[in-house]
C-alpha positions in Angstrom: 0.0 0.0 0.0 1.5 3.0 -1.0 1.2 6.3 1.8 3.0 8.8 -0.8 2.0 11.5 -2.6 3.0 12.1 -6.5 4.4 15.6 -7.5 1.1 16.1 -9.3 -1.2 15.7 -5.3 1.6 17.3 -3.7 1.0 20.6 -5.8 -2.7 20.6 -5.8 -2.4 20.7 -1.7 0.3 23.5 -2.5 -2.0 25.4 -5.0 -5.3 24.6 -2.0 -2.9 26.1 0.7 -2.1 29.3 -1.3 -5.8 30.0 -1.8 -6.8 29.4 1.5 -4.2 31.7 2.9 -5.9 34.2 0.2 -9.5 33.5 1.2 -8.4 34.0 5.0 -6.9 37.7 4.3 -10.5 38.2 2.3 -13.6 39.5 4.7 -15.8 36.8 5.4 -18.2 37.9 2.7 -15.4 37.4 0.0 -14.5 34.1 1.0 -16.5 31.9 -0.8 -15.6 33.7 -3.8 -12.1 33.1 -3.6 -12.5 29.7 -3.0 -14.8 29.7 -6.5 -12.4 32.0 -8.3 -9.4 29.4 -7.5 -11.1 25.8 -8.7 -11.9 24.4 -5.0 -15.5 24.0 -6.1 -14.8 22.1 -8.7 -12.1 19.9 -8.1 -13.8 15.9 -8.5 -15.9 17.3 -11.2 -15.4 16.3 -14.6 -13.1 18.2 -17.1 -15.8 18.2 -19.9 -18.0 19.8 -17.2 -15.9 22.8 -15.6 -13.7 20.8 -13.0 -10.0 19.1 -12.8 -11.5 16.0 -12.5 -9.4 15.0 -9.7 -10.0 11.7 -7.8 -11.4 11.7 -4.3 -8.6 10.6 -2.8 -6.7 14.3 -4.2 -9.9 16.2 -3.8 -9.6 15.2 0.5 -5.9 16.5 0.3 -6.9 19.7 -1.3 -9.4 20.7 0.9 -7.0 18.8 4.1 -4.6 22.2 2.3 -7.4 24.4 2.2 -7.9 23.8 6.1 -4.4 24.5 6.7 -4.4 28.0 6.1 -7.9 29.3 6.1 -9.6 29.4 9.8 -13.0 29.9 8.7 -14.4 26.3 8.9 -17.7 27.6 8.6 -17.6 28.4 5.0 -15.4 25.4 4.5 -18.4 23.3 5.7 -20.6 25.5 3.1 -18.3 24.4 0.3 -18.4 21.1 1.4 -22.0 20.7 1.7 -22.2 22.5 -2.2 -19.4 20.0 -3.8 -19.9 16.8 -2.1 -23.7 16.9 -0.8 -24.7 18.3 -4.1 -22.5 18.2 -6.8 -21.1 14.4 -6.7 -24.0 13.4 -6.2 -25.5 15.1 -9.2 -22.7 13.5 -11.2 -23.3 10.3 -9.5 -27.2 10.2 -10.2 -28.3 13.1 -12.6 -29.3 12.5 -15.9 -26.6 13.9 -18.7 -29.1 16.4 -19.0 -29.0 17.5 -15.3 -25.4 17.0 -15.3 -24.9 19.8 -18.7 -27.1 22.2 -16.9 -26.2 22.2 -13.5 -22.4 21.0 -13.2 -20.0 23.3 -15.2 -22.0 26.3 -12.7 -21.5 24.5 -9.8 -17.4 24.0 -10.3 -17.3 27.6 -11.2 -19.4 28.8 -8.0 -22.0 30.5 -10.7 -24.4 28.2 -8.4 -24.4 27.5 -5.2 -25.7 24.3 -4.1 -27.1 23.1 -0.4 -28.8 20.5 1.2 -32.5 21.4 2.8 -33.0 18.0 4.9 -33.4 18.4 8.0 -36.8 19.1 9.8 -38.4 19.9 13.1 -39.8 16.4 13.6 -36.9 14.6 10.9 -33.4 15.3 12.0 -31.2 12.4 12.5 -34.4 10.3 11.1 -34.8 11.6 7.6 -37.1 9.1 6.8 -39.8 11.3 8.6 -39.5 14.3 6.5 -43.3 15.7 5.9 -42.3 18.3 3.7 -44.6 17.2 0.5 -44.3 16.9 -3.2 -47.1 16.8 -4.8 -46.8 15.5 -8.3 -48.5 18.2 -11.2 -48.5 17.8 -14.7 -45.6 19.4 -15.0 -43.7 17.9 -12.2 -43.8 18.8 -8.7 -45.6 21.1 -6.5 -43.0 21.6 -2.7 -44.5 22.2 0.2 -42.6 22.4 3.5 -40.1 24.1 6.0 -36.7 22.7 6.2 -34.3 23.8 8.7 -30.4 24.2 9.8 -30.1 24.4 5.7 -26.3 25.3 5.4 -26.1 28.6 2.7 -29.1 29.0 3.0 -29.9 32.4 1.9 -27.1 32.3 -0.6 -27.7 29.1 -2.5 -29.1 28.6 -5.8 -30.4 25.6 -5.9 -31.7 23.1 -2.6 -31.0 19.0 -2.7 -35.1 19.0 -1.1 -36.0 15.7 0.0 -40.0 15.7 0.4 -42.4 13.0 0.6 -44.1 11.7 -2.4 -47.4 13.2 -2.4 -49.0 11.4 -5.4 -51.7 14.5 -6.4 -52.5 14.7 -10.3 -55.1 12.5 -11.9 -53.5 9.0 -12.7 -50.2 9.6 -10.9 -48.7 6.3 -9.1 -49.4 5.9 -5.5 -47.0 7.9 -3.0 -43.9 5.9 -2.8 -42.3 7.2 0.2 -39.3 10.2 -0.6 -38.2 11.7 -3.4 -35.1 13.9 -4.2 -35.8 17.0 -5.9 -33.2 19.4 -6.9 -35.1 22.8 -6.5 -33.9 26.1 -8.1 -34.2 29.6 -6.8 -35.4 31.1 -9.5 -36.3 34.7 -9.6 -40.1 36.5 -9.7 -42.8 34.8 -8.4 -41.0 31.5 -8.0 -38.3 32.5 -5.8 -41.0 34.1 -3.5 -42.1 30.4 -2.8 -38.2 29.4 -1.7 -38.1 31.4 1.4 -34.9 31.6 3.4 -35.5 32.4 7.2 -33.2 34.9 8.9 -29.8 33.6 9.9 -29.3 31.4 12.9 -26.9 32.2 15.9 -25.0 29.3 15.7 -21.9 29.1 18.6 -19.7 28.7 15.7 -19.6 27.5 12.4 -21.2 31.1 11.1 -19.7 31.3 8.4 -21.8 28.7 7.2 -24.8 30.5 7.2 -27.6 28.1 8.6 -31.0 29.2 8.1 -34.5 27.7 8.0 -35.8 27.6 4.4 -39.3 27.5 3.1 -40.9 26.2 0.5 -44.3 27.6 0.1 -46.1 25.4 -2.3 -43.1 25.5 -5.1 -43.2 24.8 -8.7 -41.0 22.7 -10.0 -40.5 20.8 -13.3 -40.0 16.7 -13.8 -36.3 17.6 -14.6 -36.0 18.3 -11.3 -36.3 14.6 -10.3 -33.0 12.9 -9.0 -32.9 9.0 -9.1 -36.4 7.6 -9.3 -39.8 8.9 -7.6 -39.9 7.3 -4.2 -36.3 6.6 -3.8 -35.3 10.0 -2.4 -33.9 8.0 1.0 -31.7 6.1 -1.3 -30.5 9.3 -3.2 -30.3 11.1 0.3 -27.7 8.1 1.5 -25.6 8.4 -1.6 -25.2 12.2 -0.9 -24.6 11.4 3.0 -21.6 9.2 1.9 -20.1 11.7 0.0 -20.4 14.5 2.5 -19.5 11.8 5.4 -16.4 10.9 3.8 -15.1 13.9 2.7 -16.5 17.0 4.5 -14.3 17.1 7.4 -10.8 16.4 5.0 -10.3 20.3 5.7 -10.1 19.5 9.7 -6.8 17.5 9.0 -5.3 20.8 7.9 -6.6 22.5 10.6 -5.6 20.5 13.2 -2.1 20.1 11.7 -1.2 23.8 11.6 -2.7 23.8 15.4 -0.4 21.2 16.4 2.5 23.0 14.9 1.0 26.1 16.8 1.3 24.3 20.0 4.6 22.5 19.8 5.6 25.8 19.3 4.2 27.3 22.3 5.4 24.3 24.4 8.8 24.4 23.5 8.8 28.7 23.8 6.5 29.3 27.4 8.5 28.7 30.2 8.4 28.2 34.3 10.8 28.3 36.5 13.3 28.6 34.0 11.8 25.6 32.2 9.7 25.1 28.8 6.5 23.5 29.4 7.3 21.0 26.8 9.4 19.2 28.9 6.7 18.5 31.0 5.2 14.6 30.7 1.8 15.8 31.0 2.5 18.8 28.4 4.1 15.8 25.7 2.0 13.8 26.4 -1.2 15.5 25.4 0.5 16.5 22.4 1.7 13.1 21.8 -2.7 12.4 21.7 -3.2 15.5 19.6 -0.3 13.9 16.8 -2.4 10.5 17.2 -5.9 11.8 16.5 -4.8 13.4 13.6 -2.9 10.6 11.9 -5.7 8.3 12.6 -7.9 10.9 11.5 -6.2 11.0 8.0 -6.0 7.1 7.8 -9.9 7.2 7.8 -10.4 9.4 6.0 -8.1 8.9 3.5 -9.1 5.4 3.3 -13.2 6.3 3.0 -12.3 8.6 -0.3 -10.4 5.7 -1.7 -13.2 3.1 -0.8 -15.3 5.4 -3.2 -12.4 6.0 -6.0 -12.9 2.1 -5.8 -16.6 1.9 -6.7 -17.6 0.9 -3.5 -20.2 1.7 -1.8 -18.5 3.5 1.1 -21.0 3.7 3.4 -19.6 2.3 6.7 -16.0 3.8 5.2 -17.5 7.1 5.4 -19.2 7.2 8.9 -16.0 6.2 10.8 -14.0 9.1 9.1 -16.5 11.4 9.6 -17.2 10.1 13.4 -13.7 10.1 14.3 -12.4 13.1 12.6 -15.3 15.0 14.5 -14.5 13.5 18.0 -10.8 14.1 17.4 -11.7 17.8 16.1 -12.9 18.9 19.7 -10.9 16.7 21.6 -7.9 18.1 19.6 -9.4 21.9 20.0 -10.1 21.2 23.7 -6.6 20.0 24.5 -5.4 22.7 22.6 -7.3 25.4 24.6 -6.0 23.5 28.0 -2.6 23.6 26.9 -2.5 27.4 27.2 -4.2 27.9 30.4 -5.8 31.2 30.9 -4.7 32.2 28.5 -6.2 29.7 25.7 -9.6 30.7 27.8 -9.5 34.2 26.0 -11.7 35.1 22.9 -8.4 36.8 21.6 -6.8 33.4 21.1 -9.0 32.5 18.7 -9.2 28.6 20.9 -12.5 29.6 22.6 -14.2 29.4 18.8 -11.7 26.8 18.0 -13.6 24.8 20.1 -17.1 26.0 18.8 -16.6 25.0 15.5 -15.6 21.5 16.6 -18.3 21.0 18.2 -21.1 21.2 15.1 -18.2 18.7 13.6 -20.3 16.1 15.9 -23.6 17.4 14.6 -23.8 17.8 10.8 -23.9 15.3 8.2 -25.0 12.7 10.9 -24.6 13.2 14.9 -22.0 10.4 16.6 -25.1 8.3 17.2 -26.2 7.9 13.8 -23.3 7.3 12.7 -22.6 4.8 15.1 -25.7 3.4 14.0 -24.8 2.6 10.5 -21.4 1.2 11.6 -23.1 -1.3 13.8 -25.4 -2.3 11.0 -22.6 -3.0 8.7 -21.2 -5.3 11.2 -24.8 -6.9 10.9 -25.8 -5.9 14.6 
């Protein structure tokens, strides 16, 4: 098994690096626009459809050198939740003709792409979602209020997933959930996608989560991802995607943290003495090294899984479970590590620590993850 990198990986993660560094100078408003501007929404997409068509296995170590230099994990997570929530999976499933339309503007960053999911009553159970479509003669009819929908008020187009309504005059029974991939159009039909106002998330708010509405919505049959019905199917494709891949920019965080407190550890001193020779102080850093290499393996080994052809599925919830438990144990350790002084908002650990902690949350709390792991071991 082979643990190198070629030239070619090594100076995507180079060219990643550089534009993060560029999108953290930017204001916060600017950033996703860099991250367009410079490919990173593009990368696994095909060439003949506005990306590099990079493997998965690249596309984790990009964004592991995106995370290296640019702190705002919240629009990291947005970018994540636009290339591999949406856009794989509209490569993996779409028709050609969804994949012509939609693609090349979705590597670019012309449109912006999000998942609207989750629900009041249908978080971690998506298979309770009562947001309806109701099937017209000209497609679908979406009815329902979606919330924690990441970009919300920015994105384009929604991945909805609704229950099959049934509705027009000869139209097959309701077959459970269907995937709809709903525009924002402009008029009278983006009055019926309503973004709420902006939640106060403790961190991550650079993601943007809002509630969105969709107030009885008109959309076409080419709209349809996958099959009527299957929407829970299409939904877990997406989830495997996201799962595996939308915490590869943590690695690069919590690398240039660890270098950040090596450095303190081997520079603070008492009584004459650097902290780093401390057991207590090496050893906690010692952990921090660990859950970042085992971090990488997982993750690393989840995007090849799906390089593969395989399904992924169990691949993908341990990289995403571990990576988010190591995240805030890694930011927590990190924040203890400096005392008092880690405790202040000027250190930046406080929010460190806040942003790790919606690591646990999205794309699949611990528990649900868990959850499919267990089943894959048939228990």
């Amino acid at each position: 098994m082979d643990f190198g990198w070629t030239p070619s990986q090594r100076a995507v993660r180079d060219r990643m690096c550089a534009l993060g560094a560029e999108a953290d100078a930017a204001a916060p408003d600017d950033r996703m626009r860099v991250l367009a501007r410079g490919g990173a929404l593009g990368l696994p997409i095909a060439r003949d459809l506005g990306g590099e068509g990079l493997d998965l296995v690249t596309t984790a170590l990009a964004y592991e050198g995106l995370g290296a230099t640019l702190r705002d994990g919240g629009v990291l997570l947005a970018a994540g939740a636009h290339l591999f929530g949406v856009a794989l999976l509209l490569a993996r499933v779409g028709t050609p003709a969804q994949q012509r339309a939609w693609l090349p503007r979705m590597a670019s960053g012309a449109c912006m792409a999000t998942v609207a999911a989750t629900e009041a009553g249908a978080g971690s159970d998506v298979a309770s979602v009562q947001a309806r479509a109701d099937r017209t003669d000209a497609g679908y009819r979406l009815t329902g209020e979606k919330r924690y929908v990441t970009w919300a008020d920015r994105a384009d187009v929604y991945l909805a997933i609704a229950r099959d309504a049934g509705g027009r005059a000869g139209a097959a029974p309701a077959r459970g959930l269907t995937a709809l991939l709903v525009p924002r159009a402009e008029g009278e039909a983006a009055a019926r996608v309503v973004p709420g106002p902006l939640l106060a998330t403790a961190g991550l708010r650079g993601a943007r989560l809002a509630p969105v509405t969709f107030a009885g919505c008109e959309v076409g049959q080419d709209t349809l991802l996958g099959r009527a019905g299957a929407g829970l199917a299409v939904f877990q494709i997406a989830m495997t995607y996201e799962r595996a891949l939308i915490l590869a920019f943590r690695l690069g965080a919590m690398e240039r943290a660890l270098g950040e407190a090596v450095r303190f550890a081997r520079e603070r001193e008492i009584g004459g003495q650097a902290i780093a020779r401390h057991q207590a102080v090496a050893h906690r850093l010692a952990q921090m090294k660990l859950r970042l290499e085992t971090s990488r393996l997982l993750v690393y080994r989840a995007a090849w899984a799906l390089d593969q052809g395989e399904r992924g599925q169990a691949e993908a919830a341990l990289a995403k479970w571990h990576a988010a438990d190591s995240a805030l144990a890694f930011a927590l350790d990190d924040l203890r590590l400096r005392g008092g002084a880690g405790y202040l908002e000027e250190s930046g650990l406080p929010s460190a620590v806040d942003d790790a902690l919606g690591g646990g949350i999205h794309s699949g709390t611990s528990d649900v993850l868990a959850t499919v792991v267990a089943r894959w071991l048939g228990v």
